[in-house]
C-alpha positions as CSV (number, residue, x, y, z in Angstrom):
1,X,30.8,-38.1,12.8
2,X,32.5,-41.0,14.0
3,X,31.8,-43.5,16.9
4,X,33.5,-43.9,20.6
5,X,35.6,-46.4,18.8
6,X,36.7,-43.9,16.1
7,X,34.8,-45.5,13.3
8,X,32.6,-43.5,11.2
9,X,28.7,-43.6,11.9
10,X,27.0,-45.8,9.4
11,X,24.1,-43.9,10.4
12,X,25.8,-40.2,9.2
13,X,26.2,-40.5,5.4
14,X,28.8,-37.4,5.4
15,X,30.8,-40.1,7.5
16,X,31.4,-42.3,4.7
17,X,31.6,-39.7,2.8
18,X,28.3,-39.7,0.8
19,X,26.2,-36.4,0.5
20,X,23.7,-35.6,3.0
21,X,20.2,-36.6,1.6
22,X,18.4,-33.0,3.5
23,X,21.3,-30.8,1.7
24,X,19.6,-29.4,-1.3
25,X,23.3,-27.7,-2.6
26,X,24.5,-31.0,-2.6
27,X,24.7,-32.3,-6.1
28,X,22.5,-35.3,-7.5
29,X,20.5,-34.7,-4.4
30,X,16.9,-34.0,-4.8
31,X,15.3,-30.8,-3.1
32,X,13.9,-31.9,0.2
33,X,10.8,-29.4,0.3
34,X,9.6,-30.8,-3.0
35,X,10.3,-34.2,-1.8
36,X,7.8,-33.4,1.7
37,X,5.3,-31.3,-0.3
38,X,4.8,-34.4,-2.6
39,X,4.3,-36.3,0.0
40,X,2.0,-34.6,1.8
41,X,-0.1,-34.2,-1.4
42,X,0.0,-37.8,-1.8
43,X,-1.5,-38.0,1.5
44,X,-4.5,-35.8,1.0
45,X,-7.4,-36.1,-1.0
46,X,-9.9,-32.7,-1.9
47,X,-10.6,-30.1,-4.4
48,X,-6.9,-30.2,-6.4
49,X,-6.9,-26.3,-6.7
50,X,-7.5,-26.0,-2.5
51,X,-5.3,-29.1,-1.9
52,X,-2.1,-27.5,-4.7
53,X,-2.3,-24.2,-2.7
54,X,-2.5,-25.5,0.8
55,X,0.8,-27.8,-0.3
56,X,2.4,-24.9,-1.6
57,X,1.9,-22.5,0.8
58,X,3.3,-25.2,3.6
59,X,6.3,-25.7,1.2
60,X,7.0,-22.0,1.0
61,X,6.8,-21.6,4.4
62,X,9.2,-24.9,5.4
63,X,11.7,-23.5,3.3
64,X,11.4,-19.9,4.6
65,X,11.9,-21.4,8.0
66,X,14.6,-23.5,7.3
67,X,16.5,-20.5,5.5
68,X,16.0,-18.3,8.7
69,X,17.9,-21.1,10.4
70,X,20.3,-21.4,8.3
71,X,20.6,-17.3,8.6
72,X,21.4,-17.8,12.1
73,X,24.2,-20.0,11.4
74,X,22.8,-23.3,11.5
75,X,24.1,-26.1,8.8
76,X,21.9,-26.3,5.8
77,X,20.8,-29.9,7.1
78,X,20.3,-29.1,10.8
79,X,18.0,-26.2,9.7
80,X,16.0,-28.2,7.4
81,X,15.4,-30.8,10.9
82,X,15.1,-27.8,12.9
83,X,11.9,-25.9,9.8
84,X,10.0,-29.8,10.1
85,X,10.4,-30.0,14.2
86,X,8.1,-26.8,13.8
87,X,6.4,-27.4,10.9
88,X,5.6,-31.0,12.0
89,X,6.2,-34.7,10.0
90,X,3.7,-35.1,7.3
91,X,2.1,-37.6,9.6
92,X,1.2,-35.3,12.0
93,X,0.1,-32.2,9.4
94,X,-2.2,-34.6,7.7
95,X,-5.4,-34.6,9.8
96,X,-5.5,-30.7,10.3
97,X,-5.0,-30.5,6.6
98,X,-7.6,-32.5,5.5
99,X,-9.9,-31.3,7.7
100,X,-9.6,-28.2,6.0
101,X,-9.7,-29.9,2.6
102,X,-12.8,-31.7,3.6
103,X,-14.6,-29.0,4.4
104,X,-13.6,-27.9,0.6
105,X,-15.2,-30.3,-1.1
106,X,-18.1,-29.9,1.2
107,X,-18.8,-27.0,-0.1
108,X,-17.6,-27.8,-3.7
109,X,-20.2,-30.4,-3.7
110,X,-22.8,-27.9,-2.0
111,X,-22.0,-25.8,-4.9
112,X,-22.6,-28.2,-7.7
113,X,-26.2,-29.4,-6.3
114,X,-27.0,-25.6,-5.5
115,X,-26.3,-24.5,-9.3
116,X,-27.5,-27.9,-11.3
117,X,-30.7,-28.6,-9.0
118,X,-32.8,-26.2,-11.1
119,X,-32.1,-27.5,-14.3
120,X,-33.6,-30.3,-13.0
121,X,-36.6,-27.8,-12.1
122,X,-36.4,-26.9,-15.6
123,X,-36.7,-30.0,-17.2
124,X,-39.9,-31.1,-14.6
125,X,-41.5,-27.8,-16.3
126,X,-40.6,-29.4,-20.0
127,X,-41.8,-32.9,-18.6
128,X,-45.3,-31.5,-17.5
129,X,-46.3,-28.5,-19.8
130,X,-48.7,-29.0,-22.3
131,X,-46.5,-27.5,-25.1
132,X,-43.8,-30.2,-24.5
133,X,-45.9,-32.9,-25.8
134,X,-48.9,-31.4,-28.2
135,X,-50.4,-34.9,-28.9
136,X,-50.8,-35.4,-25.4
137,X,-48.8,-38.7,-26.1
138,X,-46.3,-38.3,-22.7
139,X,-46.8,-40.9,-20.3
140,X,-48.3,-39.4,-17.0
141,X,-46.2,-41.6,-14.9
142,X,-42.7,-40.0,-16.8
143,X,-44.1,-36.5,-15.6
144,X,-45.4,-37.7,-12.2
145,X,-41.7,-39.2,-11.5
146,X,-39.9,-35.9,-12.8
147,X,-41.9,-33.8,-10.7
148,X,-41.3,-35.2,-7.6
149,X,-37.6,-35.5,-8.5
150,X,-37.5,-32.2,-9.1
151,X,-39.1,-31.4,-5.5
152,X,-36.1,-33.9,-4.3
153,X,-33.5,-32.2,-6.4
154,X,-34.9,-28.4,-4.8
155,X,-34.9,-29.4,-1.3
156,X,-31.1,-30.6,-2.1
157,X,-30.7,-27.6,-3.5
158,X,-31.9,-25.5,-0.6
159,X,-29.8,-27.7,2.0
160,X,-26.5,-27.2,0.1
161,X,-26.9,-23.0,0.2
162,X,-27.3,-23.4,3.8
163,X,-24.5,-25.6,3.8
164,X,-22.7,-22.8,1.8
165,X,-23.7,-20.2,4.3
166,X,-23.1,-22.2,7.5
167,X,-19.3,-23.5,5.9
168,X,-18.9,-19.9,4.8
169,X,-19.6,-16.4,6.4
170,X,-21.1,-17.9,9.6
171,X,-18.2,-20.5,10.2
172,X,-16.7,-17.2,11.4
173,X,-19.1,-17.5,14.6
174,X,-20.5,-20.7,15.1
175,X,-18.9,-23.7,14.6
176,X,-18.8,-26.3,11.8
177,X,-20.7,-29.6,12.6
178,X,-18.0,-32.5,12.1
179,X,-20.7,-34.7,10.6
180,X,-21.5,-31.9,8.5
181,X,-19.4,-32.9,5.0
182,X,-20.9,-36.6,5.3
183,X,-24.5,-35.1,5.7
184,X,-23.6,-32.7,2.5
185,X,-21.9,-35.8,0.5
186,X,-25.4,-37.7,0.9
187,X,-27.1,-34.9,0.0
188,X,-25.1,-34.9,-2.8
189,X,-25.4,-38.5,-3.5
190,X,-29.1,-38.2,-3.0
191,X,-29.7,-35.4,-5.7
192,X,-27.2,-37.5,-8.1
193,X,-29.5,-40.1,-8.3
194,X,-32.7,-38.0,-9.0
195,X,-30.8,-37.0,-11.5
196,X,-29.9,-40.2,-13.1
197,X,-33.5,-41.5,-12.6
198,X,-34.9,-38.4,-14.5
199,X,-32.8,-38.6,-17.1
200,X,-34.4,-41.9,-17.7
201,X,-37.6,-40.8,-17.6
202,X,-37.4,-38.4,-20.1
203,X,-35.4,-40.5,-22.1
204,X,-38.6,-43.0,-21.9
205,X,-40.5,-40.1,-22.6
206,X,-39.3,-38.2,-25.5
207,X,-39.8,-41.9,-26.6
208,X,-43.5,-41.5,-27.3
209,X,-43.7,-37.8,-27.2
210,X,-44.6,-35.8,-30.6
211,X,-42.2,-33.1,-29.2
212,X,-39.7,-35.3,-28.7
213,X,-36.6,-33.1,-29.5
214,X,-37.1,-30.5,-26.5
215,X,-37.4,-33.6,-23.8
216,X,-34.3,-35.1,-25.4
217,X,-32.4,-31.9,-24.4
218,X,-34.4,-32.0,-21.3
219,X,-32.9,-35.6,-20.9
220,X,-29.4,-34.6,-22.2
221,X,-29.5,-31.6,-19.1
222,X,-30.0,-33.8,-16.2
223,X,-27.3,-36.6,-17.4
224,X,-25.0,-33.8,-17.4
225,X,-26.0,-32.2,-14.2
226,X,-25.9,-35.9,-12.8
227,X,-22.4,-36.5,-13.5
228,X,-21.2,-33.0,-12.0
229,X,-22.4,-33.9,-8.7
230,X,-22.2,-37.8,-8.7
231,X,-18.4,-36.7,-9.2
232,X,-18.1,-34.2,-6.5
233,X,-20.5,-36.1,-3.9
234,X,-18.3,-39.1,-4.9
235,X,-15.1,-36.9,-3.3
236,X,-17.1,-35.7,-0.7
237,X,-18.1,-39.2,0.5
238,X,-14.3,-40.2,0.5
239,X,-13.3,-37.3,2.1
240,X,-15.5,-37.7,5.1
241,X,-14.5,-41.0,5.5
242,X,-11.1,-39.7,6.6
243,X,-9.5,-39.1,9.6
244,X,-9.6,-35.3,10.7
245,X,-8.3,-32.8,13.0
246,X,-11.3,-31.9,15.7
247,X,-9.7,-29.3,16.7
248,X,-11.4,-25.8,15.2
């Protein structure tokens, strides 16, 4: 392309002779799709499994679009423009995107309280039976603390399976509450820290206790069930933070 003067277009690298950057036949050049799918992953944050397919399939389908322009007789370049005009810029992809990608680590994070929560019902039952501690030597305040934590950690539990069922089956009918993923990511947060704080008291606990081997394990349990969720509510927290698509 060359200008009303008859100089070429500094703007039009064919002009000065340089390969087009959006031809992916040209050599040297890197491929265009991967170059948009990176950065549209870079732009996201969620669950890396949802987030890896959701850039994938939008890759597959830019290039299937720009290939059925180019069918049509469009240059390679001009059909590669043509597939992001419809597609949209990664800018304007984003917020739908996450949205979706939110609400996937919602539920990721409604999953992980939902499935470690009564481990932390189990290890209550080893804080407060008689057979944990046979000497009678476990303080009453370490078993008073993991009972109620366990009562904290089961009403998380019970608010993340309706979170499951309300993200899941029914978000075919009703809508999803927008400040739904914050509420779950405090949940989250909220059942993390029960965790954590019973893991210290059976820590204490298998201390002074003549059994002290099966509240270790006890112990042990909840510091791995507290850094499953801290982890995911953690995302979760991050991800609500972000800006979303409202639309449904």
């Amino acid at each position: 392309m060359t200008t009303a003067a008859g100089q070429p277009d500094p703007l039009d690298p064919t002009a000065a002779g340089q390969p087009d950057p959006l031809d992916p036949h040209a050599a040297g050049q890197p491929d265009p799709f991967d170059a948009y799918a990176a950065e549209l992953a870079a732009a996201l944050h969620g669950p890396a499994r949802a987030k890896a397919r959701m850039v994938e399939e939008i890759r597959g389908g830019l290039a299937d679009t720009a290939d059925a322009h180019a069918e049509r007789g469009d240059p390679y370049p001009d059909a590669i423009r043509a597939a992001v005009r419809e597609f949209g810029t990664v800018e304007e992809l984003v917020p739908s995107c996450q949205r979706e990608l939110t609400l996937a680590q919602a539920r990721h994070t409604a999953r992980a309280v939902a499935l470690t929560a009564p481990f932390l019902v189990a290890c209550w039952y080893l804080a407060v039976t008689p057979a944990a501690d046979p000497a009678g030597a476990v303080p009453r305040t370490a078993q008073l603390i993991a009972a109620h934590l366990a009562g904290l950690a089961t009403g998380a539990a019970l608010l993340s399976a309706a979170t499951l069922a309300v993200t899941g089956t029914l978000a075919r009918r009703l809508p999803t509450p927008p400040r739904l993923p914050l509420f779950i990511a405090w949940t989250g947060t909220t059942a993390g820290v029960a965790m954590a704080v019973t893991t210290l008291a059976l820590a204490v606990a298998s201390a002074l206790a003549a059994n002290w081997p099966l509240l270790a394990c006890a112990g042990a349990l909840a510091a791995v069930s507290h850094a499953v969720v801290a982890t995911s509510a953690r995302a979760c927290r991050r991800c609500a933070r972000l800006p979303v698509s409202r639309t449904a």
